[in-house]
SEDOSE-851916 format. One record per atom (N, C-alpha, C): residue number from 1; atom name; x, y, z. Coordinates in nm, 3 decimals, decimal comma. Layout:
REM SEDOSE-851916
<num NUM atomo CA px X py Y pz Z>
...
This chain:
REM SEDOSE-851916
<num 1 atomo N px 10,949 py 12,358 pz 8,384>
<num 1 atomo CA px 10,871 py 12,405 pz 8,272>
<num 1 atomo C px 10,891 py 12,554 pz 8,255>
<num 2 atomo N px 10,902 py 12,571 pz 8,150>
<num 2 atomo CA px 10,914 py 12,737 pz 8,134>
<num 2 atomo C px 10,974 py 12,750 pz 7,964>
<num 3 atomo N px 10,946 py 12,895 pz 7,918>
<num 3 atomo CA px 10,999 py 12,934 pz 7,778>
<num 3 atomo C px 11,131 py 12,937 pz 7,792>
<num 4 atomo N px 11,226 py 12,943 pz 7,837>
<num 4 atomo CA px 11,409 py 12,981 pz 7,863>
<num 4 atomo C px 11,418 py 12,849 pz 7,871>
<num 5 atomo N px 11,494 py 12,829 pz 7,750>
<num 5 atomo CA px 11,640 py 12,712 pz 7,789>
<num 5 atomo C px 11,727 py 12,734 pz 7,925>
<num 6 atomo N px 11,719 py 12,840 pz 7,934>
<num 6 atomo CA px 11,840 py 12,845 pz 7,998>
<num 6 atomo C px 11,824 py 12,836 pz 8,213>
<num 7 atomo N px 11,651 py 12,809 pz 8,206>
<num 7 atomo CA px 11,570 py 12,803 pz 8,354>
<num 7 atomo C px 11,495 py 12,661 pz 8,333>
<num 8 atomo N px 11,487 py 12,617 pz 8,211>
<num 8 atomo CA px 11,378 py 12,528 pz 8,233>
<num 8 atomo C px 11,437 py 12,389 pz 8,097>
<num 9 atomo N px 11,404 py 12,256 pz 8,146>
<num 9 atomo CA px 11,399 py 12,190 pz 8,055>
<num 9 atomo C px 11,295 py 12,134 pz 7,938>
<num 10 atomo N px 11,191 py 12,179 pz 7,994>
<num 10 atomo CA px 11,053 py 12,152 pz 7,889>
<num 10 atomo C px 11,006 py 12,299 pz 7,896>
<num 11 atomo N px 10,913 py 12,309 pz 7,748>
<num 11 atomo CA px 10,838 py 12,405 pz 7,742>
<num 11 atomo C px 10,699 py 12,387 pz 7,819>
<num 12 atomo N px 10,570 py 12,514 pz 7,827>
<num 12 atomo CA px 10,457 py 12,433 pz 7,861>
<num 12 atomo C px 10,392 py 12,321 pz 7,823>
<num 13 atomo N px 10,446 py 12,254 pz 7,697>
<num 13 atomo CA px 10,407 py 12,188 pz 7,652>
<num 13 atomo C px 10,425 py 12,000 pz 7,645>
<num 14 atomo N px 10,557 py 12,045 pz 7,749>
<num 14 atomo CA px 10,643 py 11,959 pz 7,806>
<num 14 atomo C px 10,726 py 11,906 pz 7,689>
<num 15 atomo N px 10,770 py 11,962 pz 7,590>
<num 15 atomo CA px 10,849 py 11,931 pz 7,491>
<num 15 atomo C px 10,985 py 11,976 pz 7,500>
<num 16 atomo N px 11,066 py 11,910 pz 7,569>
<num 16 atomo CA px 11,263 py 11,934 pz 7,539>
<num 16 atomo C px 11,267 py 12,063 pz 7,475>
<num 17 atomo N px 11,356 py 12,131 pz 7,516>
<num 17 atomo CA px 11,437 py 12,264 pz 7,482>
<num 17 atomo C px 11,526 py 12,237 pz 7,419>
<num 18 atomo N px 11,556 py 12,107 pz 7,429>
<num 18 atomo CA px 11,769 py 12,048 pz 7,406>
<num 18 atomo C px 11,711 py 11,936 pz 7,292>
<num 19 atomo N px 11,624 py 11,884 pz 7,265>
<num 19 atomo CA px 11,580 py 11,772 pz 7,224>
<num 19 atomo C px 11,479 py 11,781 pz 7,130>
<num 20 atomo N px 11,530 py 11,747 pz 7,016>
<num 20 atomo CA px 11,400 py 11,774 pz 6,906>
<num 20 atomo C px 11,255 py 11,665 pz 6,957>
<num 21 atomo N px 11,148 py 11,661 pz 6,927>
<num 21 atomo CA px 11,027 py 11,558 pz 6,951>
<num 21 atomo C px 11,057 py 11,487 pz 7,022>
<num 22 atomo N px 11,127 py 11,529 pz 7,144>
<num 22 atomo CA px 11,088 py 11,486 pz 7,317>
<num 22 atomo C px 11,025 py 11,506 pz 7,399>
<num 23 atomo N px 10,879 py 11,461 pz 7,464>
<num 23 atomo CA px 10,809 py 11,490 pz 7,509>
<num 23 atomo C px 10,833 py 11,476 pz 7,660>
<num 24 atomo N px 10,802 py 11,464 pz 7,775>
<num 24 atomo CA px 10,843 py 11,448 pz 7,917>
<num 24 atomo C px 10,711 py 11,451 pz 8,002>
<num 25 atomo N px 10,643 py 11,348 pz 7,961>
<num 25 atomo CA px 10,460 py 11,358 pz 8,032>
<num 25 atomo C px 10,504 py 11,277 pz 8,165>
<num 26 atomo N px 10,507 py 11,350 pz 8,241>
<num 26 atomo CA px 10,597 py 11,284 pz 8,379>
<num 26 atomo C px 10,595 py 11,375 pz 8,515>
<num 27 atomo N px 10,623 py 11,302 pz 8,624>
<num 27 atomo CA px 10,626 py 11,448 pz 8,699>
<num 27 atomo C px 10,726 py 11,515 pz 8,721>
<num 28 atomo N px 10,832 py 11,464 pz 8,662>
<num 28 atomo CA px 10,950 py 11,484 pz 8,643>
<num 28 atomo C px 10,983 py 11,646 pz 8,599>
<num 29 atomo N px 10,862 py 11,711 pz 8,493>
<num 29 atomo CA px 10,836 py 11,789 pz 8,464>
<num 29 atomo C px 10,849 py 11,913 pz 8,573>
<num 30 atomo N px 10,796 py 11,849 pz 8,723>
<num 30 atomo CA px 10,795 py 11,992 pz 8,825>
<num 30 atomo C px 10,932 py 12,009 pz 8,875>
<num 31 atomo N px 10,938 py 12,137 pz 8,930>
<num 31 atomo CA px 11,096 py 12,171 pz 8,950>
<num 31 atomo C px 11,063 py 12,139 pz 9,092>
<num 32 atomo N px 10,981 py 12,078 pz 9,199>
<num 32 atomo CA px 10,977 py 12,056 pz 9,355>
<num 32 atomo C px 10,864 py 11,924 pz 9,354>
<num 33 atomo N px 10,914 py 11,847 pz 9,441>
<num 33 atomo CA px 10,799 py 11,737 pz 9,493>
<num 33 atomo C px 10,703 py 11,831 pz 9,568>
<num 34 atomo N px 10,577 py 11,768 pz 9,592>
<num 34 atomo CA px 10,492 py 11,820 pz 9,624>
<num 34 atomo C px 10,416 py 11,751 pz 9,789>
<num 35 atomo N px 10,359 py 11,801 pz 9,790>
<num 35 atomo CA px 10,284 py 11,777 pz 9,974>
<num 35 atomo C px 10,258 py 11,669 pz 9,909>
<num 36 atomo N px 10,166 py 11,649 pz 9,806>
<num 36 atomo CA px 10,064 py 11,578 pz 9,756>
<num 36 atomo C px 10,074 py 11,435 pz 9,700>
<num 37 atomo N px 9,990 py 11,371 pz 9,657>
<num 37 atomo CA px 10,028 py 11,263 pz 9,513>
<num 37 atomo C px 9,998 py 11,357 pz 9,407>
<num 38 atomo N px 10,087 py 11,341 pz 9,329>
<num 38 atomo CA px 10,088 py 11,416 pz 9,216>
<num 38 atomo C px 10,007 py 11,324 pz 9,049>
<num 39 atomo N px 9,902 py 11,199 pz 9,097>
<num 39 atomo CA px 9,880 py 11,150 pz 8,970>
<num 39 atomo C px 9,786 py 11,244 pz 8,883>
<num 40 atomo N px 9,694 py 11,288 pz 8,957>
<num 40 atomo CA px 9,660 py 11,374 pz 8,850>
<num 40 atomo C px 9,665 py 11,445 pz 8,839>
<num 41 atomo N px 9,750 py 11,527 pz 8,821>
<num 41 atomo CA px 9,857 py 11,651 pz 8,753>
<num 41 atomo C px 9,923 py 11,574 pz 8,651>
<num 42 atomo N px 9,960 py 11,512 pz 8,699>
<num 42 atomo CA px 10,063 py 11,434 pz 8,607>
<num 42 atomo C px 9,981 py 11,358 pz 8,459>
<num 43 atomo N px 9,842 py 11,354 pz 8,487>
<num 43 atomo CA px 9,748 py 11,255 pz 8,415>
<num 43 atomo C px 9,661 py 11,399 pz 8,341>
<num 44 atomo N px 9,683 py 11,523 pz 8,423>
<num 44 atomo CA px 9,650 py 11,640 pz 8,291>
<num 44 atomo C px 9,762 py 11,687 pz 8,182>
<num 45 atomo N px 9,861 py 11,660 pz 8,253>
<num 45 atomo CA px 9,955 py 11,731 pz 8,174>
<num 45 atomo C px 10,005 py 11,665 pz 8,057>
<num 46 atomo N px 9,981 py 11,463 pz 8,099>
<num 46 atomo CA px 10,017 py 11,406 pz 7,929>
<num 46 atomo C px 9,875 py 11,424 pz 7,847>
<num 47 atomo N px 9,737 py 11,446 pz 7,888>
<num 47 atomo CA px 9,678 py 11,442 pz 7,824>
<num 47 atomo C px 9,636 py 11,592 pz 7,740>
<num 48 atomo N px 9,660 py 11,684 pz 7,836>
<num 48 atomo CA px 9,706 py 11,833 pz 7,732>
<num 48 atomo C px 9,817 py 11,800 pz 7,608>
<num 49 atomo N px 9,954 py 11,749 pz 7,677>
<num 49 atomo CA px 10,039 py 11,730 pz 7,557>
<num 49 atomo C px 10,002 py 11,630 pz 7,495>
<num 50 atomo N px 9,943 py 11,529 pz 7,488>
<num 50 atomo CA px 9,887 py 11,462 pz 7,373>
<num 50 atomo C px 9,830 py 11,551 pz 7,295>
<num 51 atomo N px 9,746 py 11,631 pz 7,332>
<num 51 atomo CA px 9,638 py 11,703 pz 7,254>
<num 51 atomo C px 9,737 py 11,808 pz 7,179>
<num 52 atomo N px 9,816 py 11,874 pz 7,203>
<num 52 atomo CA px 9,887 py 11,951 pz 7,179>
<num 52 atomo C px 9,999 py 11,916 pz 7,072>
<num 53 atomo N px 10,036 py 11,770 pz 7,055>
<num 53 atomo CA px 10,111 py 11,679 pz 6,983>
<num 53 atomo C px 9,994 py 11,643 pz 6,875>
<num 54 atomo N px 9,897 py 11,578 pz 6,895>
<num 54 atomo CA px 9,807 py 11,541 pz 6,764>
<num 54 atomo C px 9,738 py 11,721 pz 6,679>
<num 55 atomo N px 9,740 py 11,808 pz 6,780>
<num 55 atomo CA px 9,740 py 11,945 pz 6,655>
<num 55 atomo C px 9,846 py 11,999 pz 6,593>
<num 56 atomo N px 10,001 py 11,959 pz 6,633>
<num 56 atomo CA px 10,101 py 11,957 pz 6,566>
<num 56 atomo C px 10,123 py 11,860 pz 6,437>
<num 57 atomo N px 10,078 py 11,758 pz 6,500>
<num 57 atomo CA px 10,094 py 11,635 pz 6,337>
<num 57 atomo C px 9,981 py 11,691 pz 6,233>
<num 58 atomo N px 9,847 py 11,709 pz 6,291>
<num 58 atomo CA px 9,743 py 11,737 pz 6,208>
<num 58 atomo C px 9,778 py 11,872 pz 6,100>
<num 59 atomo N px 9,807 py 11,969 pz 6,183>
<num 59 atomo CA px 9,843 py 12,082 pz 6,105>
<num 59 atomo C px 10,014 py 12,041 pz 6,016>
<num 60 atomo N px 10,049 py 11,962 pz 6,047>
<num 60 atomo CA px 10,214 py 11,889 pz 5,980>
<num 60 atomo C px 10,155 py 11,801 pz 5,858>
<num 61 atomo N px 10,036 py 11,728 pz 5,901>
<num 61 atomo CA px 9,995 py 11,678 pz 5,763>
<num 61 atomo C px 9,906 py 11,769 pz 5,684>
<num 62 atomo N px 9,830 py 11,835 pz 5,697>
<num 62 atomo CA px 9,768 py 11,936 pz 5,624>
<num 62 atomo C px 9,893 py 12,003 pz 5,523>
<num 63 atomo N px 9,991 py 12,066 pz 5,574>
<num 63 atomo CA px 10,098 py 12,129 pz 5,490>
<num 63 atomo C px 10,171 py 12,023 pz 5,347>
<num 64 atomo N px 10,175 py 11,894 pz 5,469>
<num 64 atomo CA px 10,225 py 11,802 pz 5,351>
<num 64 atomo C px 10,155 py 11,748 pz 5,240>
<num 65 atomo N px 9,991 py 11,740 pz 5,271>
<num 65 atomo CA px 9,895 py 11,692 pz 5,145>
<num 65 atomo C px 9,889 py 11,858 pz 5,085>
<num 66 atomo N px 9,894 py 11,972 pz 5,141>
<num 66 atomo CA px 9,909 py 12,096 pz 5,044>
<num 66 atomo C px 10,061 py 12,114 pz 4,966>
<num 67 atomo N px 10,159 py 12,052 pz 5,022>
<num 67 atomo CA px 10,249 py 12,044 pz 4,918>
<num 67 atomo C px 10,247 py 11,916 pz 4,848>
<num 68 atomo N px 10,249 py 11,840 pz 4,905>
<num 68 atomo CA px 10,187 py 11,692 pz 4,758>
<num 68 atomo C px 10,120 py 11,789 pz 4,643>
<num 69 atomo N px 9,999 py 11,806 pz 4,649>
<num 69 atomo CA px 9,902 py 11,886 pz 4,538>
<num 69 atomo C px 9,927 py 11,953 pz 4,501>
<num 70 atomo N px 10,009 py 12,101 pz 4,570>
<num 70 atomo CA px 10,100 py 12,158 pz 4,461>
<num 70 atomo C px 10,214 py 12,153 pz 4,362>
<num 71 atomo N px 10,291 py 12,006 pz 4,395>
<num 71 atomo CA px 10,380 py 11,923 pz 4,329>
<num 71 atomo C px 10,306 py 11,867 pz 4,211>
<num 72 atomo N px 10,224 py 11,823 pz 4,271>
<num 72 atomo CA px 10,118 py 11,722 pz 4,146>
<num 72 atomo C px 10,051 py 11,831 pz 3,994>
<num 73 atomo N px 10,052 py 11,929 pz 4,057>
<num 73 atomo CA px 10,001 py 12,033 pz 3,916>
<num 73 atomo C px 10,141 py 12,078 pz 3,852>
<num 74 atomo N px 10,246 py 12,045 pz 3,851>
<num 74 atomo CA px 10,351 py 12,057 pz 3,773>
<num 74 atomo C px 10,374 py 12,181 pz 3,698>
């Protein structure tokens, strides 16, 4: 995880660097196994990026019913 393509394959958000709307809610995400069980880490991090994915669509549809309506007044 990290901002650099060029250190990391997901952002914090766990969204592909290389990959348009690829998400990676996994633990796959850490760059080291851990002492631990890792389920819940793993069970915050898809449910941040869920959350983080439904304010991307929300604010993606807001733009699109504001350009519908500005289309519609011709």
């Amino acid at each position: 995880m990290g901002d650099d393509p060029a250190t990391s394959v997901v952002d914090a958000d766990c969204r592909a660097h290389d990959v348009p709307n690829l998400y990676i809610c996994s633990a796959a995400v850490f760059p080291t196994s851990g002492g631990a069980n890792p389920t819940h880490t793993v069970m915050a991090l898809a449910a941040r990026t869920a959350a983080r994915f439904l304010e991307r669509l929300q604010v993606r549809g807001r733009a699109e019913v504001v350009g519908a309506a500005g289309a519609n007044r011709g």
